[in-house]
Phi, psi and omega in degrees: 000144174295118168267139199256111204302184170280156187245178219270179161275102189296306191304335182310321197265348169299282157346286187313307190295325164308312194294320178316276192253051173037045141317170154223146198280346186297294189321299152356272217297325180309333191253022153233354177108010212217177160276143173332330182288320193289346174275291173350296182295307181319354203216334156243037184257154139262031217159119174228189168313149150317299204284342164292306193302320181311311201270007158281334171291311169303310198271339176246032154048053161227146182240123172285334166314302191307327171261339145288342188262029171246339155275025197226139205314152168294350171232057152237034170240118168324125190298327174279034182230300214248072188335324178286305173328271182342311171311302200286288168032265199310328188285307203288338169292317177312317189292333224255295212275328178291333144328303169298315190282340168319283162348281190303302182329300179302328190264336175285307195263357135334309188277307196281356174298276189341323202290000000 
């Protein structure tokens, strides 16, 4: 069996973010369409919708995704997603072809020793 750690708290981080950057949750709820009591729950939830969170990102130009998934282990981002994994790639390839030009050098200037 797997063990899965907890997962974090979205209203927690909704809340913190409220709390942060001095929003009011009326303003929220007005630019989402809802009533104040529906920001008030989203902030005392450990868990909302996918789709409340998309449309709180869009409405506080903050992305929530981004930090969760900044909680989630480094190899579960596709090495073409996840820039350092990409970095290191190219150093291993790079590493590769100077080993290799090491190499022809080392065998040139061998042969010319012999003349």
């Amino acid at each position: 069996m797997i063990t899965i750690p907890e997962m974090p708290n979205v209203g927690e981080m909704l809340k913190n973010y409220i709390k942060t950057n001095r929003k009011y949750k009326s303003g929220i709820a007005n630019w989402l369409g809802v009533k104040r009591s529906s920001v008030n729950k989203y902030v005392g939830r450990r868990d909302m919708k996918i789709s409340t969170l998309w449309r709180l990102c869009h409405v506080l130009k903050y992305n929530f995704f981004a930090d969760l998934g900044a909680q989630l282990p480094a190899e579960f981002t596709p090495v073409a997603e996840n820039p350092l994994q990409t970095r290191i790639a190219e150093l291993e390839k790079q590493k590769s072809d100077l080993e290799l030009q090491v190499k022809t050098l080392e065998k040139a200037i061998e042969l010319m020793g012999r003349k």
